[in-house]
N, C-alpha and C positions, 0 to 999 in steps of 0.2 A: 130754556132747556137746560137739563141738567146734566152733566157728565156722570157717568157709573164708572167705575172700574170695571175691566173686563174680566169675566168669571174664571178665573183659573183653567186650565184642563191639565188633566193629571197624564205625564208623558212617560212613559214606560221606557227610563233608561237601560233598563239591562240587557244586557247583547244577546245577539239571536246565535243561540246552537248553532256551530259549521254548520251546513250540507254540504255535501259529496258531491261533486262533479259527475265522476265516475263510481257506478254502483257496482259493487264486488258481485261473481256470484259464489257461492257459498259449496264448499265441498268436506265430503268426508271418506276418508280412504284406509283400508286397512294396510298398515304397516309395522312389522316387528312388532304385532303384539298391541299395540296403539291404535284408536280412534283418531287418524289424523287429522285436523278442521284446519283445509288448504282454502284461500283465497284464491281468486282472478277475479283479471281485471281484462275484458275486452277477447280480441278472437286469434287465434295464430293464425302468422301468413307465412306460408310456405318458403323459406330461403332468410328466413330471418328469426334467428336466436332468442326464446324467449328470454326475460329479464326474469332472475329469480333472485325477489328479496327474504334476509334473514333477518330476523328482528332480534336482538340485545337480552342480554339476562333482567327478569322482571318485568319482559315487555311482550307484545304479540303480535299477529301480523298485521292486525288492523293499523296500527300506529300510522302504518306507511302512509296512510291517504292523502295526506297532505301533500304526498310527494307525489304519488301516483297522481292527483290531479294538476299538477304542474309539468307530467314529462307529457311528452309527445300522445297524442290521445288514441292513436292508431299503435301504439304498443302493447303486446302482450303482456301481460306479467303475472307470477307466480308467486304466493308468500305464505308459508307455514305459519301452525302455530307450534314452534317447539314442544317436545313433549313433557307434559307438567304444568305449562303457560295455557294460555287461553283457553279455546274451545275442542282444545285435542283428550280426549280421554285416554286413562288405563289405569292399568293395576294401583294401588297402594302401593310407596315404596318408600323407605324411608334415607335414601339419598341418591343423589342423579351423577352418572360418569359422563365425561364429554366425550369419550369416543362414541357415545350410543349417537349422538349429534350427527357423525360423521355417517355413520350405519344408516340414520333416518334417512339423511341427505339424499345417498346413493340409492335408496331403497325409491325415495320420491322423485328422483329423475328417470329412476328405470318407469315409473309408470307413465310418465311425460313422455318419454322416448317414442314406447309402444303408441300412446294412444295420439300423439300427435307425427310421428315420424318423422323427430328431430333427433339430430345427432351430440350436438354445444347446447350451451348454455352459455348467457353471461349471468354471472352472479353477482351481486351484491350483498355485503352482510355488515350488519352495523355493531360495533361494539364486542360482544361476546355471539356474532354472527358470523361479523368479522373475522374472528382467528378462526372460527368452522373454516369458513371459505377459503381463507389462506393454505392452512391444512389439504384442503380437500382439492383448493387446485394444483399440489403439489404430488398429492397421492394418487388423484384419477386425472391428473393432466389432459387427456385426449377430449374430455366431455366436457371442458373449459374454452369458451372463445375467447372472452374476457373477465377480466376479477376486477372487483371496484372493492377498495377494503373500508369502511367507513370508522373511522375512531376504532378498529380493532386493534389495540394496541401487543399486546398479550399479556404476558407476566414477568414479575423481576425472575431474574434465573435463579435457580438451586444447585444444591449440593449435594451427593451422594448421604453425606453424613447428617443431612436433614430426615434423611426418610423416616428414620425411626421415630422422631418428635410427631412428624404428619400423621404418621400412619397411628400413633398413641394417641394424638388429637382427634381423630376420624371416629377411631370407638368412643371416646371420651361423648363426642359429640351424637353419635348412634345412641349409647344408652339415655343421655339425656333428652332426646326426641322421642324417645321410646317411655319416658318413664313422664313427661313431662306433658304427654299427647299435643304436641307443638302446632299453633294454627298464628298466620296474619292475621294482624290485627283486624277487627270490623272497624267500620266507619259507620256513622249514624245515619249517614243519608248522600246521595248522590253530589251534591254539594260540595261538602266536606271532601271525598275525594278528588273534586275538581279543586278544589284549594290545595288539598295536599301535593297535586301536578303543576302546581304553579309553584308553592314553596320551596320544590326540589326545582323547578328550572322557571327560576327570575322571568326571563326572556320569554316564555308562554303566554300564547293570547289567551282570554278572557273564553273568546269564542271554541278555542281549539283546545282548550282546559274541560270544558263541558261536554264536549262532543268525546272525546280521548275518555273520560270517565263513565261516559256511557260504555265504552265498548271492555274499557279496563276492568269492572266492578258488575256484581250481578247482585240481587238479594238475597240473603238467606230466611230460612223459616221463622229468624226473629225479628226478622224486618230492616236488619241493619244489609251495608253493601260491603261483601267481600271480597276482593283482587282477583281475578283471576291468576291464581298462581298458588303451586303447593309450596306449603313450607319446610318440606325436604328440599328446597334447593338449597338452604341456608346451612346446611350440613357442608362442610370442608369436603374436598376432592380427596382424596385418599393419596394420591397420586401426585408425586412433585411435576413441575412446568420443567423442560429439560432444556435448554436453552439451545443443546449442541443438537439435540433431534431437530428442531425447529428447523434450525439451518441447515439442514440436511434436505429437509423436506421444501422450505423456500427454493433453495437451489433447480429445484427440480421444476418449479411453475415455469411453464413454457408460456402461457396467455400471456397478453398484454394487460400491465395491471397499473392502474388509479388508486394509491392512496391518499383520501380525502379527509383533512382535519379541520376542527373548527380552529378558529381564533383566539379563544379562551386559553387552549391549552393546556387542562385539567392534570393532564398528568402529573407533572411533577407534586403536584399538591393531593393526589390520592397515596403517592406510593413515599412522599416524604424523605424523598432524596432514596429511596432504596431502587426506583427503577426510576430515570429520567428521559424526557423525550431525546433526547442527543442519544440516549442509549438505542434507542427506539432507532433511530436514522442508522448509525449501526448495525442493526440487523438486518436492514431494508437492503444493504448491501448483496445479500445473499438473493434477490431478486434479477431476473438477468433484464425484462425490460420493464423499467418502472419510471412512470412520470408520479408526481405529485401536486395538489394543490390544497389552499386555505379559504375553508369562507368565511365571509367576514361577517363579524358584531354573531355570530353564533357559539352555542357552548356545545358539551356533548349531542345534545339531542338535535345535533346539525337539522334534519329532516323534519321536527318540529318549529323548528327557530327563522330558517331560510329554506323554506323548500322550492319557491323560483328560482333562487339562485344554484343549489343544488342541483336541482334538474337541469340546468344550462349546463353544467359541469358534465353530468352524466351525459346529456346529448351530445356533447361534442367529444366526448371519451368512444361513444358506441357506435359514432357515426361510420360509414362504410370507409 
């Protein structure tokens, strides 16, 4: 008898696209002019605050899955698509103000209120979600139960005598969008953008790079996948960051509030010593009840990076 080598079989290493735990359902609502495309996840129960997540400049509400299938599975939750991002439609415009942010916000809980006969909210907002939430639980204080702030850091402060350069930069920037018909880049193929999601965060898995790109990216009529997102966001705010309003409006959050950072600690390294996290803590002062915590081995995209452990954070932040 002769020995054969055994026939090869060809073993199909490439990881399997997430699935979702928890399947969203899908809504669309009119607000301020806007096609709002609101998520949920799950059913409200009567005496308990739904969780309303905000997603980051560039981002949308799906992102959240990851986290949403790690918190408590019997939670509500709520998550927009900013207007401009995802799957929210409107007008053409050729740059976006953040108070409209604030305006959506209030506009999307009044219909939550009505149609579920809730009073609070706990919100959570990540990033440029983040300072909404901040903001908004200082402004409408009463409709806050709790505020989780995720990597919402805000901006380095200004100066009065800045505004003139801003506001010369702002048209600077209007004509050339306008003259220039400004679009995100395409990508070639669904792929490519799940690369490109890993590129910008190291720390992404393979599986949650592909899935994230499914929901980030559509096709257009040339076959390539485009972002969902306009390219008016990239247009400057007109409008300087006031450092002393800020704290005016912190002062005023009565909710009990969580800010949550990662471990990397990016700040100091985007703003290059012009705003730094010590500065950041600083502000945090103007807070009247505020605990803090870090998770570890994550970067910005905490909710991508550790979302088990994230959600531990939050359930024991929201617990009764």
């Amino acid at each position: 008898m002769h020995w054969h080598p055994p026939i090869p079989m060809h073993i199909n290493t490439a990881p399997t696209m997430y699935r979702p735990q928890r399947v969203p359902s899908s809504l669309k609502l009119n607000i301020r002019g806007q096609q709002y495309h609101v998520l949920t996840w799950g059913h409200h129960q009567t005496g308990q605050p739904p969780l309303v997540l905000l997603h980051g400049w560039m981002d949308l509400a799906a992102s959240f899955q990851f986290l949403v299938d790690a918190l408590e599975p019997s939670r509500f939750i709520i998550a927009p698509d900013w207007r401009g991002f995802g799957d929210t439609q409107g007008p053409d415009v050729d740059h976006y103000v953040f108070a409209d942010y604030l305006g959506d916000l209030d506009f999307l809980l009044d219909h939550f209120e009505t149609s579920l006969g809730c009073k609070t909210f706990n919100v959570l907002g990540h990033s440029m979600g983040g300072n909404v939430a901040m903001m908004y639980a200082g402004i409408q204080e009463a409709r806050i139960h709790k505020l989780i702030n995720l990597e919402g850091f805000g901006m380095p402060a200004t100066s009065a005598s800045m505004a003139k350069g801003r506001f010369r930069r702002w048209l600077d920037e209007l004509k050339a969008f306008d003259q220039q018909n400004l679009t995100l880049k395409p990508y070639a193929s669904l792929a490519d953008v799940a690369k490109r999601l890993m590129k910008n965060n190291p720390r992404l898995k393979e599986d949650f790079a592909q899935w994230l790109a499914s929901q980030w990216a559509c096709p257009n009529e040339n076959g390539e996948w485009r972002l969902k997102a306009r390219a008016a966001h990239k247009v400057v705010s007109a409008h300087l960051y006031r450092l002393d309003e800020m704290q005016e409006i912190f002062k005023c959050i009565t909710a009990p509030t969580l800010c949550i950072h990662s471990s990397d600690l990016q700040l100091d390294r985007w703003w290059k010593g012009a705003y730094t996290f010590d500065q950041y803590q600083e502000r945090l002062l103007a807070v009247a009840q505020l605990r803090q915590t870090q998770v570890k081995e994550s970067g910005h995209m905490v909710h991508h990076d550790q979302p088990q452990a994230l959600a531990q954070e939050i359930e024991a932040f929201l617990a009764p």
